[in-house]
N, C-alpha and C positions, 0 to 999 in steps of 0.2 A: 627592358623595352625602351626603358628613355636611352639607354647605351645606343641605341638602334637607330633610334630616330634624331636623336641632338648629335653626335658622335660619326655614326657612318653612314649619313645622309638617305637615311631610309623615312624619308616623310610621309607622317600619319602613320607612323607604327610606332608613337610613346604613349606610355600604360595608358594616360587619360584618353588615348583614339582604339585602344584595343580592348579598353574592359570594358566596356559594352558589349562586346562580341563574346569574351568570357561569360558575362552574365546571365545574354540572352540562348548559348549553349544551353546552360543549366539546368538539370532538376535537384536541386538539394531537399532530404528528405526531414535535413533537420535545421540547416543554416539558411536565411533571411535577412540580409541586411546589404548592405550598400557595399559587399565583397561578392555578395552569393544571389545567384536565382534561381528558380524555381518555373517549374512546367516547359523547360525547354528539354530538347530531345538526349538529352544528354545523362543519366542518372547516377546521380551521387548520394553515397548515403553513408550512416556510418555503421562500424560492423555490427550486428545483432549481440553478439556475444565474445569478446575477445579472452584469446588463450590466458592462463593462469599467467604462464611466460610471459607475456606481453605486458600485464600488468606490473610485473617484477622489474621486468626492464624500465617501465617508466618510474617508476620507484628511486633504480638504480641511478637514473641521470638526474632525477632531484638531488639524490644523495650527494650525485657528483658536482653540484651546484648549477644543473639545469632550470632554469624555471616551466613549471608546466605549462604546454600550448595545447588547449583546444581545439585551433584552426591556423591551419600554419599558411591556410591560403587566405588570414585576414588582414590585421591592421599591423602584425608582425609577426616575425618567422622564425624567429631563433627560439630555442628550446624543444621542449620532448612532448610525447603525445600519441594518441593510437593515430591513425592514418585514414582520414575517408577515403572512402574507393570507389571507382566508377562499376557500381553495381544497383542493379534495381531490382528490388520483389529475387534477391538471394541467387541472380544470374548476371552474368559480366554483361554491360552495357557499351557494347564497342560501338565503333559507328557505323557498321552495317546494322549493329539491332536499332541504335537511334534512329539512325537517318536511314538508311534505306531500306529496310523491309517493309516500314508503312507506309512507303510512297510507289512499290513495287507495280500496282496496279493502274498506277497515271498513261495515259497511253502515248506520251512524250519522252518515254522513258524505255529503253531496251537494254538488257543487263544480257552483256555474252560472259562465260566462266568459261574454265577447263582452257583458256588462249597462252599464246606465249607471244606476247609484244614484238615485234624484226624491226621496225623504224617507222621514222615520221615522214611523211610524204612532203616531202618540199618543192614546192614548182612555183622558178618565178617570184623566189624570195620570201614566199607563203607558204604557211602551214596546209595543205590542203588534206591531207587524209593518214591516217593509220593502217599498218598494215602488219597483220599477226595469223599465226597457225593456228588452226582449231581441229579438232579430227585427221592430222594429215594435209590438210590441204591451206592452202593459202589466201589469206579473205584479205581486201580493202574497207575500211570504213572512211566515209567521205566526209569533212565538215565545209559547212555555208558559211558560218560565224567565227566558230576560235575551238582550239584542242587544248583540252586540258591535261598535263600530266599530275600524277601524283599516285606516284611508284615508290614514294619514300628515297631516303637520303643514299642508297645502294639502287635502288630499280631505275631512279630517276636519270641521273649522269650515267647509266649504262646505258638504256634507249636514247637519249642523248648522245651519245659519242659513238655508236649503232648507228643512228641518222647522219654521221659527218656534222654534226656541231659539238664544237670542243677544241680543245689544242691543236692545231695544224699540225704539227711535228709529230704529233702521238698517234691522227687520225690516219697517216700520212705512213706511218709504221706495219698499219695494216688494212694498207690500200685499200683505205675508208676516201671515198671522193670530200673535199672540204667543203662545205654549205655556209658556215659560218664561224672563222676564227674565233673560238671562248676559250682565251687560255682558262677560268676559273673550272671549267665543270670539270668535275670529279678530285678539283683540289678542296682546300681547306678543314678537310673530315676531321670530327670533332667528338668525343664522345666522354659520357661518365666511366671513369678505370674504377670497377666493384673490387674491393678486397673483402674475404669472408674471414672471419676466424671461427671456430664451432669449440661445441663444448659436449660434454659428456654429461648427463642427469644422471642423478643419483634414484630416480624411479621414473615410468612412465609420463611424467606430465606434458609434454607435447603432442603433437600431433603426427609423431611418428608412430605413434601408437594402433594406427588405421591401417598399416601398411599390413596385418594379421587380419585374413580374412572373418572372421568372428567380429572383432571388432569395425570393418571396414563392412559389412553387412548390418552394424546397426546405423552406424554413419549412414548410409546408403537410405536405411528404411527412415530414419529421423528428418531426412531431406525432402524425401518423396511424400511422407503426411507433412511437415510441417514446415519444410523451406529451412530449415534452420541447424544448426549444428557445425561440424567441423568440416562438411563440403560446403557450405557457405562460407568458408573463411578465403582470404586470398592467399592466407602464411604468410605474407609479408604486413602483418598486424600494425606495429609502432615502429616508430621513427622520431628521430630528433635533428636538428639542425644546430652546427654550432661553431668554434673556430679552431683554428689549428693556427692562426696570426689572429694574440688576443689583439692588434691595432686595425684590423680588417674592419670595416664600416660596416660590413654584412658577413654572414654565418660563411661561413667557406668551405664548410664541410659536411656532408648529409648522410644519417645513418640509416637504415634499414632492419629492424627484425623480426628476423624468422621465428616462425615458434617451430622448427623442426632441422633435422639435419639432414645431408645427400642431396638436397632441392638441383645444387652446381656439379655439373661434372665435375671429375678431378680431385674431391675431395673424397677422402679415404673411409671406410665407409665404421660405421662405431660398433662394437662388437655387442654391446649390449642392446642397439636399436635405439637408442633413448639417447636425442640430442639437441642445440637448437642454434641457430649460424645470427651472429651477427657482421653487416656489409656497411663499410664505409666506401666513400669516394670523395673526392678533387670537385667541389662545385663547379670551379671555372676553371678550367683546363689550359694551358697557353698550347701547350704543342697540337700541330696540324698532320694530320695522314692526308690518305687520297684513294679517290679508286678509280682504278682503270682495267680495260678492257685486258684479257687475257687473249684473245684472238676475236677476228670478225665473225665470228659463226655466235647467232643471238642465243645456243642454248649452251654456251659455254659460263658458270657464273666470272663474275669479273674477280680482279686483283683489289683485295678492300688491305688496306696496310692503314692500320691507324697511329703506327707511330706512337703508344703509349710511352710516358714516361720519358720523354726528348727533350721535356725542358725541366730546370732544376726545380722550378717551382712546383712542378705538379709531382716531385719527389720527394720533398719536404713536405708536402704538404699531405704526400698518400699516407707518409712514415708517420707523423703527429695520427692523420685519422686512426692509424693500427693501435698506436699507442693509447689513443684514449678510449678506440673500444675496451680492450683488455681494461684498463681503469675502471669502465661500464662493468664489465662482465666479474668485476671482485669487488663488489660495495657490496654491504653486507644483506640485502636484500632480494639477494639474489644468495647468497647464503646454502642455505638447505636445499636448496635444485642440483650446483653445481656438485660435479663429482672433480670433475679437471679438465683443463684445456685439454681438447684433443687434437687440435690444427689451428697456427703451427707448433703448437708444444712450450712448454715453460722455457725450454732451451733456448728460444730465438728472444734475447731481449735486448737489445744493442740497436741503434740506429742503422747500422750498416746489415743487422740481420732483420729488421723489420724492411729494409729497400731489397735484400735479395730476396724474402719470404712475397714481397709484391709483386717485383718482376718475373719472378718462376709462378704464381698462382694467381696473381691477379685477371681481369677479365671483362669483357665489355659490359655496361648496366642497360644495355639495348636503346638507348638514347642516341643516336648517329644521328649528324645533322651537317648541314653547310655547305653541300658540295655542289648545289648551284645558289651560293649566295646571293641575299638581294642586297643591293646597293646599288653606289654611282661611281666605284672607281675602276680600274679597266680588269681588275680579275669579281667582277662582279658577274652573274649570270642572268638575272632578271632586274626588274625595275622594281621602284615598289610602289606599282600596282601589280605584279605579277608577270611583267609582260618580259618573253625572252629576247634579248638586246641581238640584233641582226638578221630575224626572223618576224614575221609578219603574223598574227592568229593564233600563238602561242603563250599560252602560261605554265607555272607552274608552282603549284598550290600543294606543299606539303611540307615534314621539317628540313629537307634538302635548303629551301631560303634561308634558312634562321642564319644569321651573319655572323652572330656568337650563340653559342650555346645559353640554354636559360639555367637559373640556379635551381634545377628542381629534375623532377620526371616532365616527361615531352609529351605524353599522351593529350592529355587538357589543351596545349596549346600549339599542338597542331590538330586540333579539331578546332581552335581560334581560326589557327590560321584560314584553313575552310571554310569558316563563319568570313569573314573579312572578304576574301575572294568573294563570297557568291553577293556579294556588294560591290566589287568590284566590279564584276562581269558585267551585271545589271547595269 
């Protein structure tokens, strides 16, 4: 965030202007302190009960000379750890359960569903209304004050470049009328590249074990009395953060694991049932995709090309993450679980077979961000206070701004970012 704010002139978005917004999101059910807060609508907690696996895996990165981390959102991030998760009382706490299901009753408030967005009403250099299908038929919503988008890092540059704001040249291709020249929207797309490798158990101990209806009926019944068990789990239990350039000043790398296998398409399925995926990626990514429109009609989805693995650095650095999971997944602590690599196989262990085993299976970590960046230089799309640069009444408030990718998952802080906005607005 200080990248953001010192670096690409996005004033008042360096940590010390945004962790308040972090804070006051908050409910942590077990952290307290001058990282974390509490009673905001936000619910974090840590898991009730984590898999055997998961334990093993944090085991295994001590071994590997991880140091253990507690809280990878406090006073430092590198090392290994179970993973809090935005869950409260044993259900996902998105931001519709936060934020808007207990304010549904305000009568300043109208929630249409079931719509398909067509464009932004511009008249006159102003935002003035929305306009989306609902039922078949064709609705206008009108605003007095400002339209907020936040369609995410793919909805957002598409109703965008829908309305004739975006690339002239592009808009111009499918006799979209131009409103406002933004070469940036729909360029600079940015995302975590997930590689999984999985392994074979030598017995049941995962939580593939559920997918047998016997056993996925007591899961069920353990849930339903007591909130607890292995449908409380997210599967993505532990994680560690750590380098793949030991001169890098911060972790560069972030791992994820599963306590089970099949969770990704693609991957081959284990004949015994019993498995469990560990996922590396590229903290900081260099190379840029983009997305754009595949024709003018709003129910076509667009062209998202994100251009993985385009710059050497994020190739180097995917091949170390493979490398060290496998490292992870053979300390001895892990020991009596495994049976054998089952994906990609003992066979791939070469540099150049850990870069084709990436580019053929690798995969997005659903983190897309940037494609109406904020900043101040001319492929920027907002300001930073939110506002879209050549249009009047418009913002837009979701991770589509983030200028660079964060070293982490995006969920938390693009519910920041919404925090920030509605201060902004205000």
């Amino acid at each position: 965030y200080d990248h953001w704010a010192h670096d690409l002139g996005c004033k008042g978005w360096a940590f010390e202007d945004i962790q308040p917004h972090f804070i006051r999101s908050e409910d942590n059910d077990t952290l307290a302190d001058e990282h974390h807060g509490t009673g905001g609508p936000l619910g974090v907690s840590n898991l009730a009960a984590p898999n055997i696996l998961t334990k093993a895996f944090i085991r295994s990165c001590q071994q590997l000379g991880m140091p253990y981390n507690p809280d990878f959102n406090g006073a430092r991030q590198e090392g290994c750890g179970a993973y809090q998760t935005t869950i409260r009382n044993a259900k996902r706490c998105s931001a519709a359960t936060g934020y808007l299901h207990p304010v549904l009753h305000r009568p300043n408030l109208d929630l249409q569903t079931g719509c398909l967005t067509t464009k932004i009403v511009v008249e006159n250099g102003r935002a003035r209304g929305i306009e989306y299908i609902q039922n078949g038929q064709l609705k206008t919503a009108r605003a007095e004050r400002e339209i907020i988008i936040a369609g995410g890092a793919i909805g957002s540059p598409k109703l965008m470049l829908l309305s004739g704001l975006g690339p002239a040249d592009h808009l111009r291709q499918h006799d979209i009328p131009v409103i406002a020249d933004l070469p940036g929207v729909g360029q600079n797309l940015h995302d975590h590249f997930g590689i999984d490798i999985v392994y074979e158990l030598t017995g049941p101990y995962s939580l593939d074990k559920y997918a047998k209806w016997h056993w996925m009926a007591l899961a069920g019944l353990e849930y339903m009395l007591f909130g607890k068990g292995p449908v409380a789990s997210n599967i993505v239990e532990g994680g560690a953060f750590w380098y793949a350039d030991k001169a890098a000043a911060t972790p560069d790398l972030q791992f994820h694991f599963l306590a089970g296998a099949g969770v990704e398409a693609g991957v081959p399925a284990i004949d015994s049932g019993s498995g469990c995926t560990l996922n590396s990626y590229t903290i900081r990514p260099k190379c840029r995709g983009s997305v754009t429109l595949r024709t003018a009609d709003p129910a076509d989805n667009p062209i998202v090309d994100p251009n993985f693995l385009a710059d050497p650095y994020d190739v180097r650095t995917s091949v170390e993450g493979v490398r060290i999971s496998r490292e992870i997944m053979n300390q001895s602590a892990f020991g009596k679980y495994i049976r054998k690599e089952h994906f990609p196989g003992e066979a791939v262990n070469s540099a150049a077979d850990f870069e084709d085993y990436a580019r053929r299976y690798g995969r997005t970590s659903y983190h897309p961000v940037g494609t109406c960046k904020m900043g101040v230089d001319k492929m920027s799309v907002v300001d930073p206070e939110l506002r879209v640069y050549g249009v009047d009444g418009l913002r837009i408030c979701d991770s589509s701004i983030m200028p660079r990718l964060v070293s982490s998952n995006t969920n938390a802080p693009s519910i920041m970012i919404g925090e920030k906005a509605s201060d902004l607005i205000r």
